[in-house]
PyMOL Python script that loads the backbone (N, CA, C, O; Angstrom):
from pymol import cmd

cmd.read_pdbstr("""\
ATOM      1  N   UNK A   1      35.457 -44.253 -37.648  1.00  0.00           N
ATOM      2  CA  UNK A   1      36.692 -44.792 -38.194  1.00  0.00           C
ATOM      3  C   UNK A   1      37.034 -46.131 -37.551  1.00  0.00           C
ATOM      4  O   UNK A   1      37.144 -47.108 -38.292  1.00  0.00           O
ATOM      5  N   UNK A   2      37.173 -46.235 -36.526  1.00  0.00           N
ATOM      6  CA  UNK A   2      37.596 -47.198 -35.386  1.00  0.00           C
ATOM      7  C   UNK A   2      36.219 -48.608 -36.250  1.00  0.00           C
ATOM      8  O   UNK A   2      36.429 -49.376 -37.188  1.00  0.00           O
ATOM      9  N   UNK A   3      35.220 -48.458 -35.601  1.00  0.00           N
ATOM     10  CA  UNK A   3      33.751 -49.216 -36.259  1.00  0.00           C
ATOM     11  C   UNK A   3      34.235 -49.947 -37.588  1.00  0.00           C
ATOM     12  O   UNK A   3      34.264 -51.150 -37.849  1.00  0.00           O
ATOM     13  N   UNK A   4      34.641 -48.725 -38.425  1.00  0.00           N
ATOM     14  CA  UNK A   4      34.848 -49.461 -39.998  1.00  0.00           C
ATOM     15  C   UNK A   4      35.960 -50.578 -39.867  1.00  0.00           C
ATOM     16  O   UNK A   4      36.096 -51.502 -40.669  1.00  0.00           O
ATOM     17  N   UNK A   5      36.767 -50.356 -38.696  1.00  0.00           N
ATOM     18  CA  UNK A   5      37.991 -51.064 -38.878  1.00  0.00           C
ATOM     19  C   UNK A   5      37.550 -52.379 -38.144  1.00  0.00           C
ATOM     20  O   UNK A   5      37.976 -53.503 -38.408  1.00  0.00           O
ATOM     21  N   UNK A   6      36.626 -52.061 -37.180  1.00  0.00           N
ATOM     22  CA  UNK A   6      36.808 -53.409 -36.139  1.00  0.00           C
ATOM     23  C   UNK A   6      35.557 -54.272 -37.590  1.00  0.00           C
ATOM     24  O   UNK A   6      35.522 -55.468 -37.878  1.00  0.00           O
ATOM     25  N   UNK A   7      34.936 -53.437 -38.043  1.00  0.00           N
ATOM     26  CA  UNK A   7      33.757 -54.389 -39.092  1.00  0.00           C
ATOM     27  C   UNK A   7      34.964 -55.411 -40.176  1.00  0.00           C
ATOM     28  O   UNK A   7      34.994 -56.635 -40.302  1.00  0.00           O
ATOM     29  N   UNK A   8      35.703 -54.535 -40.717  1.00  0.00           N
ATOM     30  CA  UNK A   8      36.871 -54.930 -41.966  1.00  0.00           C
ATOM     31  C   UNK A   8      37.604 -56.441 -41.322  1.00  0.00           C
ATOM     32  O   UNK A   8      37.688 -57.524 -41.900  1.00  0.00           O
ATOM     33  N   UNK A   9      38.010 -56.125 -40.140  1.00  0.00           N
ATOM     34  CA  UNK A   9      38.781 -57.152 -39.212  1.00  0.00           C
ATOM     35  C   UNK A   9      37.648 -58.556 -38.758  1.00  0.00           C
ATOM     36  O   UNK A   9      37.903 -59.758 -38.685  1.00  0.00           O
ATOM     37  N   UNK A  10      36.988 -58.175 -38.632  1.00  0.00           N
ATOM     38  CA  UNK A  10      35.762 -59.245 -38.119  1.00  0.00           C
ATOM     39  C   UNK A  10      35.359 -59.862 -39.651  1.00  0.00           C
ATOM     40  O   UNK A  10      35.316 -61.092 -39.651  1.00  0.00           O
ATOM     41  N   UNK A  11      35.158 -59.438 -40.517  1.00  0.00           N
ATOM     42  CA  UNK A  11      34.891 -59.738 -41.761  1.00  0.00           C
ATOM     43  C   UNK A  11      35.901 -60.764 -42.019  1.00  0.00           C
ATOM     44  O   UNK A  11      35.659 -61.958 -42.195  1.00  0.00           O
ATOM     45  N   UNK A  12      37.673 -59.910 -42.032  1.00  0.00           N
ATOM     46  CA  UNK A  12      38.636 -61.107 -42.627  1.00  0.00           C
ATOM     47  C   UNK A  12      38.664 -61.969 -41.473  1.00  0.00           C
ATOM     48  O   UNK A  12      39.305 -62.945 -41.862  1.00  0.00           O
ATOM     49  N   UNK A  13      38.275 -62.193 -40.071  1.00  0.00           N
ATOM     50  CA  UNK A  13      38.511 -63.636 -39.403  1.00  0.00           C
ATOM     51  C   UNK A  13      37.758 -64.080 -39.793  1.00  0.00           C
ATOM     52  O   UNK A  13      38.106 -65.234 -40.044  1.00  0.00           O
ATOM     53  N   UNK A  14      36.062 -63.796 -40.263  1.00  0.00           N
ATOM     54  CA  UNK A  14      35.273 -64.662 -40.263  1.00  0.00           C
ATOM     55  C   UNK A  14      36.059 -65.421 -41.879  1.00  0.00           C
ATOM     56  O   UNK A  14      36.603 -66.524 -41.821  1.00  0.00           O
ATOM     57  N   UNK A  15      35.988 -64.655 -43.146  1.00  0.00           N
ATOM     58  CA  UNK A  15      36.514 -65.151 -44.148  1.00  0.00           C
ATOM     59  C   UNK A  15      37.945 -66.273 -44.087  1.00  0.00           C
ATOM     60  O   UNK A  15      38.079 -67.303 -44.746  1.00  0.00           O
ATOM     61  N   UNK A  16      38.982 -65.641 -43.003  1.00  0.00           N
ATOM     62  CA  UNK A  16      39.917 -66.550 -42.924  1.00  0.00           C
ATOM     63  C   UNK A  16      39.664 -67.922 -42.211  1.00  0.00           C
ATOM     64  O   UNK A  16      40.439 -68.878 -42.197  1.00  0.00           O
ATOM     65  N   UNK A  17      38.664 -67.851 -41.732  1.00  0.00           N
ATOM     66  CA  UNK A  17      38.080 -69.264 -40.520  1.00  0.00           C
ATOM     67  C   UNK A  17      37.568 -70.070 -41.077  1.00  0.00           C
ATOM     68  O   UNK A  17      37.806 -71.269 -40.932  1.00  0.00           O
ATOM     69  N   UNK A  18      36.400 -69.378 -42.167  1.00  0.00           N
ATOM     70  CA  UNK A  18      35.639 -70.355 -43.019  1.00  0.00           C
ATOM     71  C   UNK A  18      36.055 -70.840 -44.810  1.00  0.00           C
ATOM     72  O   UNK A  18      35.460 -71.643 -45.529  1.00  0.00           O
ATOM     73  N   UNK A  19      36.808 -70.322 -44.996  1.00  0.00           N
ATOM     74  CA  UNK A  19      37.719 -70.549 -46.554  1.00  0.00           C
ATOM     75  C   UNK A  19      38.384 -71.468 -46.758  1.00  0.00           C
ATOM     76  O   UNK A  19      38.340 -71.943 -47.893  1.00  0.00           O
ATOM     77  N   UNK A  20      39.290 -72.103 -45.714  1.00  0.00           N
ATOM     78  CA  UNK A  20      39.630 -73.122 -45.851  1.00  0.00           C
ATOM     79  C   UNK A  20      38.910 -74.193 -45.686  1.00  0.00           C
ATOM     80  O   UNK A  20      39.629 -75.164 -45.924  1.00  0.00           O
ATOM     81  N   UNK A  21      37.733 -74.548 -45.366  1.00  0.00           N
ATOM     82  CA  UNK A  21      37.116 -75.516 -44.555  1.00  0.00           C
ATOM     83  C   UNK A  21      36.439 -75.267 -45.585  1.00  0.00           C
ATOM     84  O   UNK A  21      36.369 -76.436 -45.963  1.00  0.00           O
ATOM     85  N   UNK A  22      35.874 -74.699 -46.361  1.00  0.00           N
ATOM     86  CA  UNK A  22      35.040 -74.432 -47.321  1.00  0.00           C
ATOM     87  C   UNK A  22      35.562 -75.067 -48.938  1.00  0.00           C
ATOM     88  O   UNK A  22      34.911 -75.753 -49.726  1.00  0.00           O
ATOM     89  N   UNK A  23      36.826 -74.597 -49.044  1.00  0.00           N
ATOM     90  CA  UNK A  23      37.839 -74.990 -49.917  1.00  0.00           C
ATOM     91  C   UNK A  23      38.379 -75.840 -50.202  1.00  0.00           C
ATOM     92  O   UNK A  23      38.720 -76.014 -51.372  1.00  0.00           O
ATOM     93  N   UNK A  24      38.804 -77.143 -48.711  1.00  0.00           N
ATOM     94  CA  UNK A  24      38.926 -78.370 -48.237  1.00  0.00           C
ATOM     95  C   UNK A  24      38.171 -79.383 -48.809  1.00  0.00           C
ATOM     96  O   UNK A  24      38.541 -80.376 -49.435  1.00  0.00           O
ATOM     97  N   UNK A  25      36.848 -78.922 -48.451  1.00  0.00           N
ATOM     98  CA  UNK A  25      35.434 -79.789 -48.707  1.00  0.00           C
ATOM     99  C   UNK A  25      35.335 -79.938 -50.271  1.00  0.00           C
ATOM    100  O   UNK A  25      35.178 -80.966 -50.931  1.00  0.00           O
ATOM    101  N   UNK A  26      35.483 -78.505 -50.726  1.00  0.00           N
ATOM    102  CA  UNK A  26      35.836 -78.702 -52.416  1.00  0.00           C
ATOM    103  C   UNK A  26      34.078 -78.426 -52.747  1.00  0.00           C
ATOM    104  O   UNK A  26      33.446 -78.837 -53.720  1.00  0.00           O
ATOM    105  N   UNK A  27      33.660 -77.740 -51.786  1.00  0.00           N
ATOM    106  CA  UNK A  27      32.268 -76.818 -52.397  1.00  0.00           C
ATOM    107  C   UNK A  27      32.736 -75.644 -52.850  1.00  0.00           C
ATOM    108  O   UNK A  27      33.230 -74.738 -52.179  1.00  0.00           O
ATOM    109  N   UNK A  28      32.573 -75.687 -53.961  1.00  0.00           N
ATOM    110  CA  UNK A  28      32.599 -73.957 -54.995  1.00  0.00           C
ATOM    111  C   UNK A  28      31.341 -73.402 -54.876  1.00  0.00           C
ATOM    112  O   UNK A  28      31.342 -72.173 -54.798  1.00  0.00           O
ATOM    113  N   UNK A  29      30.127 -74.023 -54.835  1.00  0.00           N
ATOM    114  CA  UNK A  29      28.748 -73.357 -54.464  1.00  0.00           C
ATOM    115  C   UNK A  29      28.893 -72.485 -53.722  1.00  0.00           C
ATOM    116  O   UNK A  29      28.930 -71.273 -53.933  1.00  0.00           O
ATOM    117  N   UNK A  30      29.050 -73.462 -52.148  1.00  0.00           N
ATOM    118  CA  UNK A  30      28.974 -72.521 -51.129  1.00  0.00           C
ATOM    119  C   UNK A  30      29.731 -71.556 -50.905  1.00  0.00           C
ATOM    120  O   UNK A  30      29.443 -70.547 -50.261  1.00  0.00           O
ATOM    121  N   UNK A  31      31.027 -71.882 -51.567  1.00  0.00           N
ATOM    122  CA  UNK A  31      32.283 -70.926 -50.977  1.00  0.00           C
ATOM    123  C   UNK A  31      31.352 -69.567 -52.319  1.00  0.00           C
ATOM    124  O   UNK A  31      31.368 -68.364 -52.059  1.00  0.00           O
ATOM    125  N   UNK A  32      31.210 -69.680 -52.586  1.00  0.00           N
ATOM    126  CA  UNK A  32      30.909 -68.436 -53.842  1.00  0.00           C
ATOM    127  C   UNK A  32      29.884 -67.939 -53.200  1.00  0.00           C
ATOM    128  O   UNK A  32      30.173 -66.751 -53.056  1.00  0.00           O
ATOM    129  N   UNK A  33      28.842 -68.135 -52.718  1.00  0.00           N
ATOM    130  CA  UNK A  33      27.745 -67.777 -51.705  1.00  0.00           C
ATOM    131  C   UNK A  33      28.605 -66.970 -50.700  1.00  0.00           C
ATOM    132  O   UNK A  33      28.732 -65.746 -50.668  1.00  0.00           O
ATOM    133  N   UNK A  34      29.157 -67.871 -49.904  1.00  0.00           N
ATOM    134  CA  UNK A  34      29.924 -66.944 -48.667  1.00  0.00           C
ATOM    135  C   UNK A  34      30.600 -66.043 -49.065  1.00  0.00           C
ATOM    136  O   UNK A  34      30.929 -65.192 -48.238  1.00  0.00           O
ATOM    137  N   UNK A  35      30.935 -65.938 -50.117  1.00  0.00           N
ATOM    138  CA  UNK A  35      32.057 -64.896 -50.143  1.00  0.00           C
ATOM    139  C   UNK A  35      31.459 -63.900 -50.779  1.00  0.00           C
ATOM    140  O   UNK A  35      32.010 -62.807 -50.645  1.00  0.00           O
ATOM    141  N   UNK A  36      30.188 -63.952 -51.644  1.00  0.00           N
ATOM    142  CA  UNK A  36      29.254 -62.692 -52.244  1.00  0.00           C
ATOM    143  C   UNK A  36      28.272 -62.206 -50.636  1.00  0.00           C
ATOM    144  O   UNK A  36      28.348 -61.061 -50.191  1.00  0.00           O
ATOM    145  N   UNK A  37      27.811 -62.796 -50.274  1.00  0.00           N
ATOM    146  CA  UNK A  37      27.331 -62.611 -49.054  1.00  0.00           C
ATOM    147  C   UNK A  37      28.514 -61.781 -47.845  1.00  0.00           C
ATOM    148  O   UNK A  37      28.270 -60.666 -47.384  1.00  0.00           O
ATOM    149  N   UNK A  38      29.188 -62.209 -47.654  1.00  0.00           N
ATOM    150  CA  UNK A  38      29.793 -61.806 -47.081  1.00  0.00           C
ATOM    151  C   UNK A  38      30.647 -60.410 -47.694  1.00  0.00           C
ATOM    152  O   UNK A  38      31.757 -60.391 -47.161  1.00  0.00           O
ATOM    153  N   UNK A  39      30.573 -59.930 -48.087  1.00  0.00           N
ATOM    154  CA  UNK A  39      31.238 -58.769 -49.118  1.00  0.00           C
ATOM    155  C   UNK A  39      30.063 -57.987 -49.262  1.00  0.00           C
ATOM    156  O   UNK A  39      30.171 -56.763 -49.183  1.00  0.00           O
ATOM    157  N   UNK A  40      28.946 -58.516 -49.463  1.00  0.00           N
ATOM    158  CA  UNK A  40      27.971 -57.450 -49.278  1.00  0.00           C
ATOM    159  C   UNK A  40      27.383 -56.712 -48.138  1.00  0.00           C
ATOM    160  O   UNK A  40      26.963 -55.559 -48.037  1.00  0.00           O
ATOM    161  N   UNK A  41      27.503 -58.073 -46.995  1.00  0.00           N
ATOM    162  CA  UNK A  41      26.962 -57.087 -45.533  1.00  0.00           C
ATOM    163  C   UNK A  41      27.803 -57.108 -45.231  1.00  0.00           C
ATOM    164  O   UNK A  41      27.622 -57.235 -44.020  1.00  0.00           O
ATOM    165  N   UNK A  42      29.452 -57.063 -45.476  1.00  0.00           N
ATOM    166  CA  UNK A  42      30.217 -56.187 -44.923  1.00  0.00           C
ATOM    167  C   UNK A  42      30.406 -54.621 -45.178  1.00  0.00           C
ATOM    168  O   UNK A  42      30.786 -53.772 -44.372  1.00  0.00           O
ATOM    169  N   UNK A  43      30.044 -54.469 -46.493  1.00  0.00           N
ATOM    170  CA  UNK A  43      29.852 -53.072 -47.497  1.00  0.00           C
ATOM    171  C   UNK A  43      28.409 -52.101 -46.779  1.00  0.00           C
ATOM    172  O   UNK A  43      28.424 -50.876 -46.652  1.00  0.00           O
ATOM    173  N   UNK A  44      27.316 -52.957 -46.409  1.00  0.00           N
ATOM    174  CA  UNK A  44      26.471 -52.305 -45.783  1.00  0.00           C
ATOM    175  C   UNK A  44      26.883 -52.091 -44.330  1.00  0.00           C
ATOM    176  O   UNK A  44      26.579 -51.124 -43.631  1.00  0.00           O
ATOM    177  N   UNK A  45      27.722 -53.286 -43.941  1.00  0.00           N
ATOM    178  CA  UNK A  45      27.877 -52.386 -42.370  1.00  0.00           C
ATOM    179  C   UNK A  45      28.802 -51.499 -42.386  1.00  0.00           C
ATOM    180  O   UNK A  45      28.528 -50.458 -41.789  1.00  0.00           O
ATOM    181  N   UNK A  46      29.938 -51.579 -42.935  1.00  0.00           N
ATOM    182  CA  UNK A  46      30.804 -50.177 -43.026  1.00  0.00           C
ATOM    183  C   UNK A  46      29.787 -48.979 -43.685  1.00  0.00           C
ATOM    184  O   UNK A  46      29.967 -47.948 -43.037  1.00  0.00           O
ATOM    185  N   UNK A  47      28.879 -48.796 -44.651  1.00  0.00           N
ATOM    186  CA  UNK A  47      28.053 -47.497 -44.660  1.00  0.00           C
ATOM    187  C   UNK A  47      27.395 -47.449 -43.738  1.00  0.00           C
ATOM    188  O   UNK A  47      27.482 -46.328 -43.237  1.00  0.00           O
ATOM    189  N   UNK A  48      26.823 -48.012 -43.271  1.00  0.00           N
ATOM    190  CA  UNK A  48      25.754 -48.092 -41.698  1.00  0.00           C
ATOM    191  C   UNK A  48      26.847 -46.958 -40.735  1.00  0.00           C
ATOM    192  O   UNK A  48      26.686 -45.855 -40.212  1.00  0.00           O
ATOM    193  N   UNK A  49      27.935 -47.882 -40.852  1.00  0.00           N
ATOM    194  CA  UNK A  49      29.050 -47.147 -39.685  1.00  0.00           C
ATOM    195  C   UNK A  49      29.179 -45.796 -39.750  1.00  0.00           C
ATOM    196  O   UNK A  49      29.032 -44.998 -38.824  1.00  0.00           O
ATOM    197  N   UNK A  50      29.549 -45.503 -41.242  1.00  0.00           N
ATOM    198  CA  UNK A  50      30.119 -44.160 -42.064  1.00  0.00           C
ATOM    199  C   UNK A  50      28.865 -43.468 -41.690  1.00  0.00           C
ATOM    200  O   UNK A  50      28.967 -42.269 -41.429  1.00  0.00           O
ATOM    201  N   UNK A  51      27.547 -44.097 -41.613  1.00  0.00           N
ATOM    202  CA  UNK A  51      26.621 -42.930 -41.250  1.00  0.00           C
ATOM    203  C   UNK A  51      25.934 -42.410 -42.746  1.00  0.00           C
ATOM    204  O   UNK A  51      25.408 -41.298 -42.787  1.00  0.00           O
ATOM    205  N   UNK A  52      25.960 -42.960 -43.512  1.00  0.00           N
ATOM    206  CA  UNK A  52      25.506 -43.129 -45.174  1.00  0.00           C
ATOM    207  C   UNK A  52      23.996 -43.537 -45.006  1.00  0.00           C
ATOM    208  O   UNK A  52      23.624 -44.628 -44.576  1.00  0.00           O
ATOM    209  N   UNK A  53      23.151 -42.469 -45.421  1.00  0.00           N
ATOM    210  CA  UNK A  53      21.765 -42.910 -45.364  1.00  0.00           C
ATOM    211  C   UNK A  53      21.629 -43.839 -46.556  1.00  0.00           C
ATOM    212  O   UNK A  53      21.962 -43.570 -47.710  1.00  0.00           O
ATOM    213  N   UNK A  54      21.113 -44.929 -46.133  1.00  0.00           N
ATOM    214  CA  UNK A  54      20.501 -45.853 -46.507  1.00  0.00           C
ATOM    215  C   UNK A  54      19.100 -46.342 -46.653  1.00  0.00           C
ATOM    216  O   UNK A  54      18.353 -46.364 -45.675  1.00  0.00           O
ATOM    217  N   UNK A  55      18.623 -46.830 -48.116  1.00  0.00           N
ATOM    218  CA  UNK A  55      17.006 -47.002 -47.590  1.00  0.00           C
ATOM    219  C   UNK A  55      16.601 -47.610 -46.587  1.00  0.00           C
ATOM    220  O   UNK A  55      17.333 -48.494 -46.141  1.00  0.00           O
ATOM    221  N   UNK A  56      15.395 -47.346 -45.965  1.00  0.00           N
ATOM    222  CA  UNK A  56      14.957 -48.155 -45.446  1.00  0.00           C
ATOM    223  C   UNK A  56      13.799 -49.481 -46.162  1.00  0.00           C
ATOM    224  O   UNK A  56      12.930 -49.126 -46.958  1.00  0.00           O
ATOM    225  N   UNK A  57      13.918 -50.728 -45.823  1.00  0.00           N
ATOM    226  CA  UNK A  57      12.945 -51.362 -46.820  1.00  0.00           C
ATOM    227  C   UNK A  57      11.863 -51.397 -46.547  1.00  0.00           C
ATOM    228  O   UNK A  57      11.176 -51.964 -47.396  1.00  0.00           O
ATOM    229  N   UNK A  58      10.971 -50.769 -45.093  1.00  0.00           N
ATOM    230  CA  UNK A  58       9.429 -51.122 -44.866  1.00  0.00           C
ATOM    231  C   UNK A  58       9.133 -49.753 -45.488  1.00  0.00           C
ATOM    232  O   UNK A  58       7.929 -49.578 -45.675  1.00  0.00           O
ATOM    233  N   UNK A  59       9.825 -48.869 -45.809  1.00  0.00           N
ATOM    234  CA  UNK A  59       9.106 -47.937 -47.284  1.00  0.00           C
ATOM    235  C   UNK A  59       9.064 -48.359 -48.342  1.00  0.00           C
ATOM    236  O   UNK A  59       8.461 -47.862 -49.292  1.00  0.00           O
ATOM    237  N   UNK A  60       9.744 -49.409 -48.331  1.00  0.00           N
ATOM    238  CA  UNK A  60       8.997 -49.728 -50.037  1.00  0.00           C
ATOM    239  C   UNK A  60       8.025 -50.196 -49.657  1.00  0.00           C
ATOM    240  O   UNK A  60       7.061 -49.994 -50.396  1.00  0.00           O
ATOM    241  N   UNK A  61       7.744 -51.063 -48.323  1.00  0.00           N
ATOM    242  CA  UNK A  61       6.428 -52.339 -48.635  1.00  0.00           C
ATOM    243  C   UNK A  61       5.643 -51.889 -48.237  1.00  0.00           C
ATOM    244  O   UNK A  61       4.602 -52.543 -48.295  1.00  0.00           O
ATOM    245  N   UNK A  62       5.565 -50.382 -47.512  1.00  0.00           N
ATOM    246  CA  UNK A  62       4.175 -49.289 -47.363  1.00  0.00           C
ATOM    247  C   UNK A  62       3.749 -48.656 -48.694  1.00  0.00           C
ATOM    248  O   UNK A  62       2.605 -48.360 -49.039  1.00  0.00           O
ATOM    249  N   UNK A  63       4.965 -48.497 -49.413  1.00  0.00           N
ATOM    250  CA  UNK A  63       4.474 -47.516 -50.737  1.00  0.00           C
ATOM    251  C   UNK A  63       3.782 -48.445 -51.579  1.00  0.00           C
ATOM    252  O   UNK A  63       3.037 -48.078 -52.488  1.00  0.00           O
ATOM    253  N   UNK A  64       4.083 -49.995 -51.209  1.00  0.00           N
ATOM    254  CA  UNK A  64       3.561 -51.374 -52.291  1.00  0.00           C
ATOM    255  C   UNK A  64       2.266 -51.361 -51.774  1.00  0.00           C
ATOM    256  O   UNK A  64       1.294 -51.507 -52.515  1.00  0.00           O
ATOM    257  N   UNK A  65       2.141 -51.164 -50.314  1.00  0.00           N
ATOM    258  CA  UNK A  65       0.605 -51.404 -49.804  1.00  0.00           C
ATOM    259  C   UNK A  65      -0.180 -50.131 -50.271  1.00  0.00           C
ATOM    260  O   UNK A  65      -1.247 -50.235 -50.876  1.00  0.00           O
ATOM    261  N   UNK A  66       0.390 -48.931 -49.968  1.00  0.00           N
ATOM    262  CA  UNK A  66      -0.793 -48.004 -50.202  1.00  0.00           C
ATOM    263  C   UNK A  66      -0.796 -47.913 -51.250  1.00  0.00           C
ATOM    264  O   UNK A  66      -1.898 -47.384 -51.391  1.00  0.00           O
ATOM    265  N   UNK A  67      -0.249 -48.055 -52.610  1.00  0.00           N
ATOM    266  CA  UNK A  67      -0.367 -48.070 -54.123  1.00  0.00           C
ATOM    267  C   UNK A  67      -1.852 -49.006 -54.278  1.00  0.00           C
ATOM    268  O   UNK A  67      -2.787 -48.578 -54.954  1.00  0.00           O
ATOM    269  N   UNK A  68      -1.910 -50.334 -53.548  1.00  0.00           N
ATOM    270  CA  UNK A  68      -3.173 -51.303 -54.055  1.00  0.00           C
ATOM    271  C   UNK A  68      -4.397 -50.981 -52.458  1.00  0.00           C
ATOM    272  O   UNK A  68      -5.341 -51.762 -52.335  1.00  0.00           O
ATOM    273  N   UNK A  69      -4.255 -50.043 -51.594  1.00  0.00           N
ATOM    274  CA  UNK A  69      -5.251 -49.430 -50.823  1.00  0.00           C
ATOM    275  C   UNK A  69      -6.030 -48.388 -51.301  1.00  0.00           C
ATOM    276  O   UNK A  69      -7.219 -48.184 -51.055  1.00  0.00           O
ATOM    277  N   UNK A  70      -5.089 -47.578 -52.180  1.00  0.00           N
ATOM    278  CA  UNK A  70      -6.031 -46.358 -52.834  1.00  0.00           C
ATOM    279  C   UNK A  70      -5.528 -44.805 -51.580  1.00  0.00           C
ATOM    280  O   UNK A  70      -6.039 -43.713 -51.826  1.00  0.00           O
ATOM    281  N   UNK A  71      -4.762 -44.909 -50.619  1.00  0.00           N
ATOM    282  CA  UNK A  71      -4.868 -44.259 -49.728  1.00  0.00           C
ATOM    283  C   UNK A  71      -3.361 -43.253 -50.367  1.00  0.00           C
ATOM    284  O   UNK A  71      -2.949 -42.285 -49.729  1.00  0.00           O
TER     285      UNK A  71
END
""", "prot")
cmd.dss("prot")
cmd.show_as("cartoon", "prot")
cmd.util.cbc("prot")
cmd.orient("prot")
């Protein structure tokens, strides 16, 4: 519980620190980047926290290898 909260809080300083400066500059690119990016590994670290199995990705790129090994 505590984890999810200190992740949520670290998330909005980082968002409140970099939005304006982002917004200022008058990049919509980047600010749209940061803010999909940022919303997404915040969503994975609060399940990480919660303890939510999650894939792992070097099973896919074993199941990609042994599919063209034959093994």
């Amino acid at each position: 519980m505590w984890s999810m909260l200190a992740i949520l809080i670290i998330a909005a300083v980082i968002f409140f620190m970099e939005f304006p400066l982002l917004k200022k500059k008058k990049k919509k690119k980047d600010l749209w980047f940061f803010s999909i990016l940022l919303v997404f590994f915040t969503a994975v670290s609060v399940l990480e926290a919660s303890e939510f199995p999650l894939p792992n990705p070097l099973d896919y790129i074993q199941g990609f290898y042994q599919f063209f090994s034959g093994s």
